[in-house]
VMD Tcl script that draws the C-alpha trace (Angstrom):
set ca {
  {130.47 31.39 323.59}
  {128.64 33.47 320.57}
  {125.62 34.89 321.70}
  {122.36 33.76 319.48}
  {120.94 36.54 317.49}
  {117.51 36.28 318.63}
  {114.71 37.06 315.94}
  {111.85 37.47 318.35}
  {110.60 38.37 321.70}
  {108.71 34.28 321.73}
  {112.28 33.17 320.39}
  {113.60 34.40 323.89}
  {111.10 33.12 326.03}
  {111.25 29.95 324.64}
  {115.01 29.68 325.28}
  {114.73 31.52 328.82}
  {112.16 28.50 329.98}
  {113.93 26.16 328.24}
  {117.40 27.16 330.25}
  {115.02 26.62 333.13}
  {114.12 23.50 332.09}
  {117.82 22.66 331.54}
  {118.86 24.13 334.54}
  {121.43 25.88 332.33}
  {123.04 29.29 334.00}
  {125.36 30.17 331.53}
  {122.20 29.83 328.70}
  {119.69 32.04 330.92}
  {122.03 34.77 331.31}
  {123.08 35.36 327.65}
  {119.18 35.79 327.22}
  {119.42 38.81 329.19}
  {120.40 42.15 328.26}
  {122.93 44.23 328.68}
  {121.10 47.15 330.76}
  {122.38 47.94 334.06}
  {118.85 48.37 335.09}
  {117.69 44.84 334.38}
  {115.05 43.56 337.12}
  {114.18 40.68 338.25}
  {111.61 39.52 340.94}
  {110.94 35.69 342.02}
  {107.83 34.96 344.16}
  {107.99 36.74 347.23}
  {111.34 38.12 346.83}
  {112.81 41.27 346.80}
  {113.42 43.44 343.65}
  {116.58 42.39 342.17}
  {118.78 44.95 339.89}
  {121.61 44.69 337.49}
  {123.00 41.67 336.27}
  {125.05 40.44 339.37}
  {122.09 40.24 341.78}
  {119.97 38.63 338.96}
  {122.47 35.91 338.08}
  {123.39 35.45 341.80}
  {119.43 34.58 342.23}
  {119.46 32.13 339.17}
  {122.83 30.48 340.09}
  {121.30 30.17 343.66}
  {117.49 28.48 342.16}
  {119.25 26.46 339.39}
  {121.81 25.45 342.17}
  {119.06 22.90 342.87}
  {118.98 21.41 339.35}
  {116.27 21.60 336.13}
  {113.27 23.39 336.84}
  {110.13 21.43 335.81}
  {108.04 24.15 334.49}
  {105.52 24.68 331.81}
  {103.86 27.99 330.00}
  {99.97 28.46 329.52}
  {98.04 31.37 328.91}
  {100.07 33.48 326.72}
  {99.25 37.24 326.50}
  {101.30 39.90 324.20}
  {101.78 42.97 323.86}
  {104.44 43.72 320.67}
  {106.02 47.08 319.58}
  {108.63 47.42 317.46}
  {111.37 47.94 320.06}
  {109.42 46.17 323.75}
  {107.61 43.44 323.97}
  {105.43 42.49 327.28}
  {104.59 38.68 327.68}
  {102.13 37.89 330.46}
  {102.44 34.29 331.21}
  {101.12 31.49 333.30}
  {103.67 29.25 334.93}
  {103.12 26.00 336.63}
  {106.04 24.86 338.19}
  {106.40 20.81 339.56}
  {108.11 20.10 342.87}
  {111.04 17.48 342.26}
  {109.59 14.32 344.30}
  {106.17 15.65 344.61}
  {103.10 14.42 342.82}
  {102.08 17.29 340.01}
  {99.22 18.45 342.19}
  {101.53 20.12 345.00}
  {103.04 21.94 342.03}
  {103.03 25.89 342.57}
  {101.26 28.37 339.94}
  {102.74 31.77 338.96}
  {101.98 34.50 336.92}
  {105.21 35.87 335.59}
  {104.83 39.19 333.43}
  {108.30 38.77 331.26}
  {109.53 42.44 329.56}
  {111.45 42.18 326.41}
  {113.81 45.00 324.43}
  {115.60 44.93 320.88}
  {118.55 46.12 320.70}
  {121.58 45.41 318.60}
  {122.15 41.88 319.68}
  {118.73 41.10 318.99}
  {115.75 40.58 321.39}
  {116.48 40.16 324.91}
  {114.68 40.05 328.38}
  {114.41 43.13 330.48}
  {112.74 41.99 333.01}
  {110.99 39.01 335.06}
  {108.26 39.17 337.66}
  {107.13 36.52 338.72}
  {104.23 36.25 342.02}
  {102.37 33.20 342.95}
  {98.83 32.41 342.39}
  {95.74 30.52 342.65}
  {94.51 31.25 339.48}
  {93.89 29.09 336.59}
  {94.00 29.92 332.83}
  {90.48 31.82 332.74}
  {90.65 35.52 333.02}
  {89.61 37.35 335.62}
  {87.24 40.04 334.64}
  {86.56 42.59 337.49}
  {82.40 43.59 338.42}
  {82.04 46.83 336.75}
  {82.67 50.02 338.20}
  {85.57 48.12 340.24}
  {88.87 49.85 340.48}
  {91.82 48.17 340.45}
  {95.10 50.01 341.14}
}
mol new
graphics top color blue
foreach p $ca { graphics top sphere $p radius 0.5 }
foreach p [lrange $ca 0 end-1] q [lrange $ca 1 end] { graphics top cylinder $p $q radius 0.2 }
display resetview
């Protein structure tokens, strides 16, 4: 299978929640890179590294079928050779009504590198929180 040159670090995304959606393996991984040191965290898992333990954990989820999923709350941070994407997902239980869906906030890392733009790393940790930002009281200290 040729690999996609991928123009952008939003080009990647797209097609790594879109794989989700798919419940696509094969896609997902050829949207990572190449690193030995790729990471990848679900919600209350353990650190994963390199790219056997992180397709292991996506063969395992996707096992399971699509992923209903959707993005909100977009925030970037772009360089020329990393891009950081901190993103809202809201993920719907198969057979559930959307309201026991679970919310995350996945922070998605992004490197160029000859083939193009590809993901680094994905954290992802579940929340409570909605799309509004939370702005700490001032003088608070957060680590």
């Amino acid at each position: 299978m040729a690999l996609p040159l991928l123009s952008s670090a939003d080009a990647v995304e797209e097609a790594f929640y879109d794989a989700m959606r798919r419940g696509d393996l094969q896609a997902m991984m050829a949207l990572w890179s190449d690193e030995e040191e790729v990471i990848c965290i679900h919600p209350g898992g353990p650190r994963l590294v390199g790219l056997d333990a992180v397709r292991a954990s996506w063969e395992s989820i996707l096992s399971a079928g699509a992923v209903q999923i959707e993005m909100a709350g977009v925030r970037a941070t772009t360089g020329a050779m990393l891009c950081v994407h901190n993103v809202i997902e809201r993920i719907r239980m198969p057979g559930r009504p959307p309201s026991e869906g679970v919310q995350c906030i996945a922070t998605n890392v992004y490197v160029k590198g000859p083939r193009g733009w590809r993901m680094l790393i994905h954290h992802a940790a579940q929340t409570e929180q909605t799309d509004a930002p939370v702005v700490p009281p001032s003088g608070a200290v957060l680590h």
